[in-house]
Z-matrix of the N, CA and C atoms (Angstrom, degrees):
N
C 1 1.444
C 2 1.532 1 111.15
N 3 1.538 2 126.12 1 -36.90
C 4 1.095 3 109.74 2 -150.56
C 5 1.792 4 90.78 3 -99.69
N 6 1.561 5 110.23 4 -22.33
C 7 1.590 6 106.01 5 161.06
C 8 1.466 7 130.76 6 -47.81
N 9 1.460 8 92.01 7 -52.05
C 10 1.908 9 93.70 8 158.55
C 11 1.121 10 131.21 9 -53.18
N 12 0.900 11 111.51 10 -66.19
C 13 2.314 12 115.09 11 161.94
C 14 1.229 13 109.77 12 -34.56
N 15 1.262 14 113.07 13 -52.30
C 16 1.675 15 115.54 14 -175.66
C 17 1.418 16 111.42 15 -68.47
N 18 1.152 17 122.12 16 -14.60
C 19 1.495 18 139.78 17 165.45
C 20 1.110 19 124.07 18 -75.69
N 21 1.217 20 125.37 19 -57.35
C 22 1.298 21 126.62 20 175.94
C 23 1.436 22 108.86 21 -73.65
N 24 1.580 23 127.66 22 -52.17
C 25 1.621 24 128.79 23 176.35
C 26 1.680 25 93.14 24 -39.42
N 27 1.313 26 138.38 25 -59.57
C 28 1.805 27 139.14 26 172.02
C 29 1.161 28 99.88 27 -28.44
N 30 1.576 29 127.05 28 -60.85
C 31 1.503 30 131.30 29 -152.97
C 32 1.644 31 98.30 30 -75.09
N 33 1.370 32 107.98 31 -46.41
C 34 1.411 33 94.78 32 -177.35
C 35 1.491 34 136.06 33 -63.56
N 36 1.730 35 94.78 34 -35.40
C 37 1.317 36 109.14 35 -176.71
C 38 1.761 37 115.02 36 -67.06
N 39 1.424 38 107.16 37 -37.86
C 40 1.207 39 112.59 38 154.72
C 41 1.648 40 134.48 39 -36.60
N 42 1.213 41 111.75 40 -70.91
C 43 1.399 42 121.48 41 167.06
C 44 1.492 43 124.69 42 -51.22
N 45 1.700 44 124.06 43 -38.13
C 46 1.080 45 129.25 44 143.24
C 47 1.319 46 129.59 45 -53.90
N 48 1.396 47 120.37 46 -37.65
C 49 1.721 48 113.05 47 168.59
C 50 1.629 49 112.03 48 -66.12
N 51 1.527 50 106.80 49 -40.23
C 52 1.414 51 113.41 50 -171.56
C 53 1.814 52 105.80 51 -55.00
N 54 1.262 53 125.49 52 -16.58
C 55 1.033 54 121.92 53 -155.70
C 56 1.773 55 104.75 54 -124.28
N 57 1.600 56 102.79 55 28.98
C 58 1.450 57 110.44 56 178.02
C 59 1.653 58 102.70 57 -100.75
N 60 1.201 59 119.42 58 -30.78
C 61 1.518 60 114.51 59 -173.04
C 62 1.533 61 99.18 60 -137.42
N 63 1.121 62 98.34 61 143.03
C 64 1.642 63 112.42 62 165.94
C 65 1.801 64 115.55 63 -112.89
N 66 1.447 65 118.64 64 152.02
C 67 1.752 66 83.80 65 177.02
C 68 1.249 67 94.99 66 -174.16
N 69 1.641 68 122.20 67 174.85
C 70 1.555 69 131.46 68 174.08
C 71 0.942 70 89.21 69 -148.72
N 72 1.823 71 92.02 70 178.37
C 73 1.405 72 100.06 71 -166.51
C 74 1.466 73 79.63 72 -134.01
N 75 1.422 74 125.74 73 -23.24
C 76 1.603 75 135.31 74 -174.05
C 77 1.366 76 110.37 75 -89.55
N 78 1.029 77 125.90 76 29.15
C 79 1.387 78 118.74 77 -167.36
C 80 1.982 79 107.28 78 -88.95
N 81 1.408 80 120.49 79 155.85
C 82 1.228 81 117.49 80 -159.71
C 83 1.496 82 111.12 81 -105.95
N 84 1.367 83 126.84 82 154.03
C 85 1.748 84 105.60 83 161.08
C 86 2.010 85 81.59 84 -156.71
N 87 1.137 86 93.02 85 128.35
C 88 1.762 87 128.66 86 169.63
C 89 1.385 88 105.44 87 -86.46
N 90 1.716 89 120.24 88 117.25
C 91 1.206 90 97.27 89 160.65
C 92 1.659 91 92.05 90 -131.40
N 93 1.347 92 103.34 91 154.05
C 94 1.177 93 122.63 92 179.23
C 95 1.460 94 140.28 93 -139.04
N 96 1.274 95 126.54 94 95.93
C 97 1.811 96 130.21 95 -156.71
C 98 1.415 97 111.50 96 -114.80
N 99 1.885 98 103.63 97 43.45
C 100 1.619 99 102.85 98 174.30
C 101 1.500 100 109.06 99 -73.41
N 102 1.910 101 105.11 100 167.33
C 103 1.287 102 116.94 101 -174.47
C 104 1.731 103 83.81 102 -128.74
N 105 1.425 104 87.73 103 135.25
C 106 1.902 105 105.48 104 174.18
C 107 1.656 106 108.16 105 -40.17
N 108 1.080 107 122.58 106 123.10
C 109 1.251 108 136.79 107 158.45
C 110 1.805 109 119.55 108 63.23
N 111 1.664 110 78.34 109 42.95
C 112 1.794 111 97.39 110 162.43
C 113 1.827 112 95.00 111 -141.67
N 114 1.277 113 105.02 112 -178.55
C 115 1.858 114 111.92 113 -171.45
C 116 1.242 115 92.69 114 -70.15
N 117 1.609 116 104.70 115 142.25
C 118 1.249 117 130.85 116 -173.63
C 119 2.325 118 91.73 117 -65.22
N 120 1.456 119 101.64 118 134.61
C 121 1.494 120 121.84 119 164.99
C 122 1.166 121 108.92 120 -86.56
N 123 1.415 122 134.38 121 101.47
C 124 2.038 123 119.52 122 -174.45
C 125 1.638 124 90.49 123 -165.97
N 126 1.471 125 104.47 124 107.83
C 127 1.680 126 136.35 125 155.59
C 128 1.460 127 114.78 126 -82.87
N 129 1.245 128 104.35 127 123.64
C 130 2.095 129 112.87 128 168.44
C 131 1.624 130 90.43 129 -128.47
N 132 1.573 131 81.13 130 143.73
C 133 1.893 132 115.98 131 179.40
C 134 1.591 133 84.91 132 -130.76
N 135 1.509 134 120.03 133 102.95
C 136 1.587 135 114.63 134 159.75
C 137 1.951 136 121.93 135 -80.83
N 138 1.687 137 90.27 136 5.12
C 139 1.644 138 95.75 137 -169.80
C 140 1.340 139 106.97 138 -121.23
N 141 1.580 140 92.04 139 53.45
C 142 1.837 141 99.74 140 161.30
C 143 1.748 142 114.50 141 -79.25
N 144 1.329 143 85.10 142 149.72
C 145 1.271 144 89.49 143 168.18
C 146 1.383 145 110.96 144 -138.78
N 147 1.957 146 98.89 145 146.56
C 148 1.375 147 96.44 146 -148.29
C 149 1.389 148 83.28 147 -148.16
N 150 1.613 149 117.77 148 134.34
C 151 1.507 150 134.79 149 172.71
C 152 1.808 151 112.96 150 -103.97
N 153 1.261 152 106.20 151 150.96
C 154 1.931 153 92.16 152 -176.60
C 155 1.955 154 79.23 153 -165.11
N 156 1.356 155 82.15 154 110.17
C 157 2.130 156 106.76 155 163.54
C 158 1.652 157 94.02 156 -63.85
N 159 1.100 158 136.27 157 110.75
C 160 1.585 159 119.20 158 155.03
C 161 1.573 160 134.89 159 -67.49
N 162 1.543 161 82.15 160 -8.29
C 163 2.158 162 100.98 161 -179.73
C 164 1.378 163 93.08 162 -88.82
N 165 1.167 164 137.78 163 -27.71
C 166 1.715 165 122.04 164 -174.02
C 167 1.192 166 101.20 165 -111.93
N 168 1.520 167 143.11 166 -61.33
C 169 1.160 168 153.25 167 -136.31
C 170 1.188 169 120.16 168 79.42
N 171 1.661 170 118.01 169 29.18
C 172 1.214 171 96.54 170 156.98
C 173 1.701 172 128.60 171 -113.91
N 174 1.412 173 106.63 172 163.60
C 175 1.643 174 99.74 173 -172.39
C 176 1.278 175 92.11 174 -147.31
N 177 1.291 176 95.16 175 159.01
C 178 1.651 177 132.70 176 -177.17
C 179 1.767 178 122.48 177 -107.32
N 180 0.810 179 120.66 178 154.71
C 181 1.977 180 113.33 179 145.55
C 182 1.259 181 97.37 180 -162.36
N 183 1.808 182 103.38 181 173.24
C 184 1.047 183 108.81 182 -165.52
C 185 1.634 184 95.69 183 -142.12
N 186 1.068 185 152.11 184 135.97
C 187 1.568 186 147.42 185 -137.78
C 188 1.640 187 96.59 186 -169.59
N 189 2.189 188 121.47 187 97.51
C 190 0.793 189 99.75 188 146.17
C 191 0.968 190 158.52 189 -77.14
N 192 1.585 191 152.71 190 120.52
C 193 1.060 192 156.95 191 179.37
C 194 2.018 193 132.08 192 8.67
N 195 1.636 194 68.01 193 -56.17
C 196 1.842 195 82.22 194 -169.92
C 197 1.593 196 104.17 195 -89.83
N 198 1.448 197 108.56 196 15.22
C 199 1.594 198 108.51 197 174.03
C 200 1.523 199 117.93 198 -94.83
N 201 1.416 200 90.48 199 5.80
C 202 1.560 201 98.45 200 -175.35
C 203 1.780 202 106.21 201 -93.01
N 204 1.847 203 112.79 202 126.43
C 205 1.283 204 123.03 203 -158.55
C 206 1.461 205 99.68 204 -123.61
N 207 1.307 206 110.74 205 118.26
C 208 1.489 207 124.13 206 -174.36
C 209 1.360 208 115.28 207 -100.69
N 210 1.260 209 131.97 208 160.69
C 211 1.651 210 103.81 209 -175.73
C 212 1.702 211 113.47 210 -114.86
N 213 1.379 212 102.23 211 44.86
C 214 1.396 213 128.30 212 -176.49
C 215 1.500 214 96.75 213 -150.67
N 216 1.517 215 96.20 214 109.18
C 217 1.661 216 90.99 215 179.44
C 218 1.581 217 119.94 216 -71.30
N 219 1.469 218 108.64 217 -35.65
C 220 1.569 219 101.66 218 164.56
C 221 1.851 220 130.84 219 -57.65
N 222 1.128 221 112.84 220 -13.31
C 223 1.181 222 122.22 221 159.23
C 224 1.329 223 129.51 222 -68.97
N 225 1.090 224 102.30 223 -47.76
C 226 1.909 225 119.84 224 145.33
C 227 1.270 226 121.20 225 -44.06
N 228 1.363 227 112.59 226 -60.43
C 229 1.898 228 106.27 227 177.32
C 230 1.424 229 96.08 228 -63.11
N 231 0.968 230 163.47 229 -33.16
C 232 1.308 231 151.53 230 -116.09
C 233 1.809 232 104.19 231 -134.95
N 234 1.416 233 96.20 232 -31.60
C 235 1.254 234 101.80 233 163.95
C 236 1.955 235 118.91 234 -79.79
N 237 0.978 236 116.09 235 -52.68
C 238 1.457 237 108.79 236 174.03
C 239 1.712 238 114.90 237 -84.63
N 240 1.546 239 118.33 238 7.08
C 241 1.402 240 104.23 239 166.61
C 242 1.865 241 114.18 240 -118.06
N 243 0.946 242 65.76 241 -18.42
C 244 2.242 243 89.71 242 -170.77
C 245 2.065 244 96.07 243 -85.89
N 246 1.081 245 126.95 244 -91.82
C 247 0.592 246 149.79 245 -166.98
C 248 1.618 247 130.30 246 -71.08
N 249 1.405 248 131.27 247 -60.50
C 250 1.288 249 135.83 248 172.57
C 251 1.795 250 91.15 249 -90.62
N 252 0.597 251 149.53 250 -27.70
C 253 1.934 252 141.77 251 -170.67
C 254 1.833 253 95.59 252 47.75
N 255 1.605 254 94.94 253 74.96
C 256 1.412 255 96.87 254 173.06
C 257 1.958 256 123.89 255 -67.80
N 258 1.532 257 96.46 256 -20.09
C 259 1.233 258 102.54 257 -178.64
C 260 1.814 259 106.82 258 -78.98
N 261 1.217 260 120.90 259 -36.86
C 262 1.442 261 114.11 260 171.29
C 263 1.701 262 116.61 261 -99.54
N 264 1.581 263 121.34 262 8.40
C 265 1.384 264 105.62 263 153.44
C 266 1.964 265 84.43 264 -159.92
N 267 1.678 266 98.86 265 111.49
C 268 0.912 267 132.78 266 155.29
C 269 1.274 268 137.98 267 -31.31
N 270 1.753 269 116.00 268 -36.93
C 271 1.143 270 78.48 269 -131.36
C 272 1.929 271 77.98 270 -165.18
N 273 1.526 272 134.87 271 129.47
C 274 1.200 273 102.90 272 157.63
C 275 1.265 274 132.37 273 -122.81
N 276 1.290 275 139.35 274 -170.00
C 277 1.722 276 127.72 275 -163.62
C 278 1.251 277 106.58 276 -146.71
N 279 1.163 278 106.45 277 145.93
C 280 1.621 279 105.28 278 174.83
C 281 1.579 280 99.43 279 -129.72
N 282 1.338 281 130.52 280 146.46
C 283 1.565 282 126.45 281 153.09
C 284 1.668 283 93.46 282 -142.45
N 285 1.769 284 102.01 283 134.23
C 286 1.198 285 99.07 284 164.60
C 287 1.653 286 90.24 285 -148.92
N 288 1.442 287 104.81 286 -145.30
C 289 1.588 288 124.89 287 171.33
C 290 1.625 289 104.67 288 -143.74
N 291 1.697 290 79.25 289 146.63
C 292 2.181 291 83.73 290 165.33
C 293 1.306 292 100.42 291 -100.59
N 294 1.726 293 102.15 292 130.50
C 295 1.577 294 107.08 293 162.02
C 296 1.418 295 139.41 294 -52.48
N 297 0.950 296 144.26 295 135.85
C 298 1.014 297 137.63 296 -163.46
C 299 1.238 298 126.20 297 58.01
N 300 1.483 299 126.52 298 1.10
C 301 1.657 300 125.26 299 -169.76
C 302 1.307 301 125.00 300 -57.47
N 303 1.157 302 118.69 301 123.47
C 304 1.730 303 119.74 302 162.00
C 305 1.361 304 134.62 303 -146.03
N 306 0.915 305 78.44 304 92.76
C 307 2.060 306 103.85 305 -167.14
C 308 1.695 307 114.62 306 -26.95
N 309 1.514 308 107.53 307 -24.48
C 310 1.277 309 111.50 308 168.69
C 311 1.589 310 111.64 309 -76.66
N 312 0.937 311 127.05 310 -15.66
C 313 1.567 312 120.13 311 175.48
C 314 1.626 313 127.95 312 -124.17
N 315 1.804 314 95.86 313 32.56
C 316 1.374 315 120.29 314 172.70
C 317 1.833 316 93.43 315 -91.40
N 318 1.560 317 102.91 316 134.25
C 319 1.668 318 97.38 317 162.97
C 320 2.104 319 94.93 318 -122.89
N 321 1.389 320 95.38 319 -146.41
C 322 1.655 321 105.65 320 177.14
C 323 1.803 322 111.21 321 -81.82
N 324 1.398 323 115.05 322 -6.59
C 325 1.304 324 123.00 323 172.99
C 326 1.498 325 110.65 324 -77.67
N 327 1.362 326 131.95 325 122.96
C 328 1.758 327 119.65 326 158.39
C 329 1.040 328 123.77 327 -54.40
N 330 1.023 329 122.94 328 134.27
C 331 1.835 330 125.90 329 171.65
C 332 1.470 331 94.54 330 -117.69
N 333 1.131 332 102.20 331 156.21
C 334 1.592 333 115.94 332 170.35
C 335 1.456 334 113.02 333 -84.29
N 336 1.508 335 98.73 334 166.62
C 337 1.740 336 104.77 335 -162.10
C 338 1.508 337 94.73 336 -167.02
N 339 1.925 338 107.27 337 137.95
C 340 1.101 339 85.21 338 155.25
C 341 1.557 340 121.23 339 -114.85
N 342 1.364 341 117.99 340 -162.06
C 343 1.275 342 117.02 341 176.65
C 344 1.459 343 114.53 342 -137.85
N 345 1.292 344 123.35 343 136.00
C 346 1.439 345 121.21 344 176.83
C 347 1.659 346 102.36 345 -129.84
N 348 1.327 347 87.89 346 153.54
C 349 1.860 348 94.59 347 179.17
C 350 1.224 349 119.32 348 166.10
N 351 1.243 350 141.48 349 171.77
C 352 1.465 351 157.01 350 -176.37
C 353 1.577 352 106.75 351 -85.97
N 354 1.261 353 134.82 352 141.04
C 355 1.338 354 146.67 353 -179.98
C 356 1.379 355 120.73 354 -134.30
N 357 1.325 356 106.35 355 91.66
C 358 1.877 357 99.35 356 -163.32
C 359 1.839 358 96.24 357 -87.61
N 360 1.142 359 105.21 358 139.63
C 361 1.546 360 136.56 359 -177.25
C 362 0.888 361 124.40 360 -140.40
N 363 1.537 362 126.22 361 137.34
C 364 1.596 363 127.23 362 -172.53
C 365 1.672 364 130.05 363 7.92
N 366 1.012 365 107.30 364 60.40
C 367 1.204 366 122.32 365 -153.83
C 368 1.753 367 139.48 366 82.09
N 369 1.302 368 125.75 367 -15.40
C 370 0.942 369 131.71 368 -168.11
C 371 1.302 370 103.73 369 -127.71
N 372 1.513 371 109.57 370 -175.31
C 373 1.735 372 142.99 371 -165.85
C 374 0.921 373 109.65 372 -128.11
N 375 1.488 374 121.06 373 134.47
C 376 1.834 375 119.72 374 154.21
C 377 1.637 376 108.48 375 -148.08
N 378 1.462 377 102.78 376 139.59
C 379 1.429 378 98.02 377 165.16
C 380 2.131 379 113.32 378 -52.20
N 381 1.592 380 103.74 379 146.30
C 382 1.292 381 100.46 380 170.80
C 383 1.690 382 96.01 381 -148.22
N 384 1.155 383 95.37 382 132.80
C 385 1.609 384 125.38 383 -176.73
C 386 1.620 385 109.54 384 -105.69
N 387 1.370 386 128.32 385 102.83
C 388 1.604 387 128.99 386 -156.35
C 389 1.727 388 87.80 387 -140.34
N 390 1.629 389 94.16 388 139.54
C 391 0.862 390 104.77 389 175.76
C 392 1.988 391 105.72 390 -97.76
N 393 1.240 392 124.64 391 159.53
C 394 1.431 393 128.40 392 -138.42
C 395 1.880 394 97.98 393 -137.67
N 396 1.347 395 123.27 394 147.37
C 397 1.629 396 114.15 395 150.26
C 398 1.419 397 97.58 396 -132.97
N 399 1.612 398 109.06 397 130.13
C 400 1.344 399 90.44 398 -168.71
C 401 1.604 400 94.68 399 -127.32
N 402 1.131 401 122.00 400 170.63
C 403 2.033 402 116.52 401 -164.70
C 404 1.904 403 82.50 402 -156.33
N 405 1.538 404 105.26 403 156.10
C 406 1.413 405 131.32 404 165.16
C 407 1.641 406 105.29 405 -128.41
N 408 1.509 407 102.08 406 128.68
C 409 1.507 408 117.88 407 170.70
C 410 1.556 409 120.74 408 -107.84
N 411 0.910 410 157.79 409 26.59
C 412 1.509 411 174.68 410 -116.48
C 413 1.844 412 96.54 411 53.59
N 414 1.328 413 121.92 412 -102.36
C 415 1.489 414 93.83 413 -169.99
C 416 1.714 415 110.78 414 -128.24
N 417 1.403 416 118.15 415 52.54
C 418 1.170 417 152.22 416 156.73
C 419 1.532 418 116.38 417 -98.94
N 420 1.346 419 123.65 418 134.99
C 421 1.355 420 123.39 419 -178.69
C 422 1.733 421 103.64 420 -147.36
N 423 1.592 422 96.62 421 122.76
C 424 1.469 423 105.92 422 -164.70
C 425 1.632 424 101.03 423 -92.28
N 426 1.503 425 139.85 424 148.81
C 427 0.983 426 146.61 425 159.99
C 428 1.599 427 114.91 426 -132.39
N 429 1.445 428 103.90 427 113.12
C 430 1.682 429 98.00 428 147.89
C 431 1.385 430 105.02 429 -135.94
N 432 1.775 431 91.85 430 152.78
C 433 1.292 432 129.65 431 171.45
C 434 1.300 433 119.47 432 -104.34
N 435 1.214 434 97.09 433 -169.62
C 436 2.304 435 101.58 434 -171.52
C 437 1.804 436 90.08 435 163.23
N 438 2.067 437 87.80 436 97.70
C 439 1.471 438 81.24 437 145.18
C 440 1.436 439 93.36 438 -164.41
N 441 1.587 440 105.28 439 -167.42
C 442 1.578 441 119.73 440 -152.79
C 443 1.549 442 114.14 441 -98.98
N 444 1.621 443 111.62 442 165.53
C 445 1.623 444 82.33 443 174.36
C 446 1.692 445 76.08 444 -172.86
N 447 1.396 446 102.73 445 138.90
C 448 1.767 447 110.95 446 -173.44
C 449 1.528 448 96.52 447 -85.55
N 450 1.145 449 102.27 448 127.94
C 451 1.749 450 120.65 449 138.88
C 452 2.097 451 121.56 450 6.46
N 453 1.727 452 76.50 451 -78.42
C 454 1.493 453 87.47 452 -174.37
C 455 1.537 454 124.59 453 -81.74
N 456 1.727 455 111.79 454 -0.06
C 457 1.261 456 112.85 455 156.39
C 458 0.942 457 131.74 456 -55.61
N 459 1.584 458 113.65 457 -26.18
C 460 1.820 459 124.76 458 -172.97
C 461 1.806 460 102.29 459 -99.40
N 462 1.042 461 103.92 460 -29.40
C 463 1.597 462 119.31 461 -175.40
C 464 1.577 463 93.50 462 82.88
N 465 1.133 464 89.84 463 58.56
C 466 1.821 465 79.26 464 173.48
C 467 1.885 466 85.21 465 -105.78
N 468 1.458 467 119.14 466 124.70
C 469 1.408 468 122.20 467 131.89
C 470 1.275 469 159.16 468 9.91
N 471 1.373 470 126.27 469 65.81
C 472 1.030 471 138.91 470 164.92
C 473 1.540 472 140.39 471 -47.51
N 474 1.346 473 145.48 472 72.40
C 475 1.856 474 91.04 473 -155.77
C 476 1.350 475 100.67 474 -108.45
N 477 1.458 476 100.82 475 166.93
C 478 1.776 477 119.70 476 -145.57
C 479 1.805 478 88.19 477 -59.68
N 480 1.345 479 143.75 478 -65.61
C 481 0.809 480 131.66 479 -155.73
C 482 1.290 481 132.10 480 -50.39
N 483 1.800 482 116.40 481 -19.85
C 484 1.346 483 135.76 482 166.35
C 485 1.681 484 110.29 483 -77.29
N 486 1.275 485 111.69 484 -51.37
C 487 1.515 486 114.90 485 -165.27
C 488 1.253 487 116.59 486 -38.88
N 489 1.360 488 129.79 487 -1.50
C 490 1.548 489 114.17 488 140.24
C 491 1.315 490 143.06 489 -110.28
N 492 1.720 491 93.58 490 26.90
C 493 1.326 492 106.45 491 164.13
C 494 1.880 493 115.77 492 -132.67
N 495 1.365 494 86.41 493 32.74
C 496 1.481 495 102.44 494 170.54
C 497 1.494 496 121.57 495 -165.27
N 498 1.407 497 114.34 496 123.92
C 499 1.450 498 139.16 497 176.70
C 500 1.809 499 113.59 498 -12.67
N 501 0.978 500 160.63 499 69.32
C 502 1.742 501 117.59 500 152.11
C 503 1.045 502 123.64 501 -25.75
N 504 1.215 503 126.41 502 -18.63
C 505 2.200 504 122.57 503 -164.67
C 506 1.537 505 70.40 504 -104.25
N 507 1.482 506 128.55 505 162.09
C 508 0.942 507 166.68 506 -151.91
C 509 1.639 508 103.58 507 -161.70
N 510 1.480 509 140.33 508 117.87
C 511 1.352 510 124.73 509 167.68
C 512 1.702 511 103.13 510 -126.84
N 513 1.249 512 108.02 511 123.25
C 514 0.971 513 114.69 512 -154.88
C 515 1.794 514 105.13 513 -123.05
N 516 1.464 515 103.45 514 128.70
C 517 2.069 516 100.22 515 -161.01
C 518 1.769 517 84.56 516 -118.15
N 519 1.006 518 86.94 517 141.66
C 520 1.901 519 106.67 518 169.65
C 521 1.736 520 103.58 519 -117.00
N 522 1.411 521 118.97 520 139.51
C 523 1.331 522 122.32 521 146.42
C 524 1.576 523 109.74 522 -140.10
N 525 1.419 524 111.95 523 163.56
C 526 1.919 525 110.22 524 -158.56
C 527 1.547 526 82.66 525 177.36
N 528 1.528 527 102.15 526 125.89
C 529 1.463 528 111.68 527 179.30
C 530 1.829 529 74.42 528 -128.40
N 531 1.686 530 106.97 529 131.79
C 532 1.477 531 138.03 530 -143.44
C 533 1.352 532 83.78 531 -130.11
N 534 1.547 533 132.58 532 124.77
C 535 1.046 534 132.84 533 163.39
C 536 1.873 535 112.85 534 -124.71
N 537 1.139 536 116.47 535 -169.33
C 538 1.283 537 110.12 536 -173.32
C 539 1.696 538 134.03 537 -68.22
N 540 1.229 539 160.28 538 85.79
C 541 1.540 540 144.87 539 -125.48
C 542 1.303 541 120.03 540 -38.31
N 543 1.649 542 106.26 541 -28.23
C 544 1.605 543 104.43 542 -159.99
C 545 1.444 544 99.92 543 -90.55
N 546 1.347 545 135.53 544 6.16
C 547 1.156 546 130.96 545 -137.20
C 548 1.847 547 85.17 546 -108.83
């Protein structure tokens, strides 16, 4: 008797821990600050990493810098030495929460969601308010986002001679299918 209890209390505690973090390590974020009718500006980092509590709604990621691959390599040097100063800020972060989230009433349909939270960047912070579609597949839960964020909020660097062949708006898309930690 008391092997069985002690068995099942295992089984439970299990399934309840399993269901404290969700996460990737592959998760994506696109950013892109083209200007109409010059070469498209568009960075991918496929090695996001991205945390999501399903009991609160809140989630995190963390996206280094120099993982971002342009398909112009001088755009690349220029982006992590010119512009983001990947060698003196590494690295960027997000922590916020989804409103309203509840993982129990996610199915294979997207529902909308939003998201609020802090975004640390080249040194600095800003509130960011993103709108979200988020879907559940048995116990995977896919999210992408897409929203904007100026230049000179972060003080990241412009210089005048480019600025019309490069964005201030920044639009920036996340997707991250979040599965269970132990998995």
């Amino acid at each position: 008797m008391k092997k069985t209890l002690l068995i099942i209390m295992l089984l439970v505690s299990l399934i309840l821990f399993s269901q404290e973090k969700l996460i990737t390590k592959s998760g994506t974020i696109t950013i892109e600050a083209s200007v109409p009718s010059f070469q498209p500006v568009e960075g991918i980092n496929s090695n996001v990493t991205f945390v999501l509590n399903p009991e609160t709604g809140d989630i995190a990621s963390l996206a280094l810098l120099k993982g971002f691959q342009f398909e112009i390599a001088l755009m690349e040097e220029h982006f992590n030495e010119n512009y983001m100063e990947t060698d003196k800020y590494p690295k960027t972060i997000f922590r916020g929460h989804i409103e309203g989230f509840d993982a129990n009433n996610l199915t294979g349909e997207y529902k909308d969601y939003i998201i609020k939270g802090k975004l640390e960047l080249h040194g600095k912070s800003r509130d960011i308010n993103a709108n979200a579609r988020i879907s559940k597949t048995g116990s995977r839960i896919t999210v992408f986002s897409n929203f904007t964020v100026n230049t000179s909020d972060f003080s990241i660097p412009i210089p005048s001679i480019i600025k019309y062949k490069l964005d201030n708006k920044v639009n920036i898309k996340i997707a991250a299918v979040l599965i269970p930690e132990f998995n």
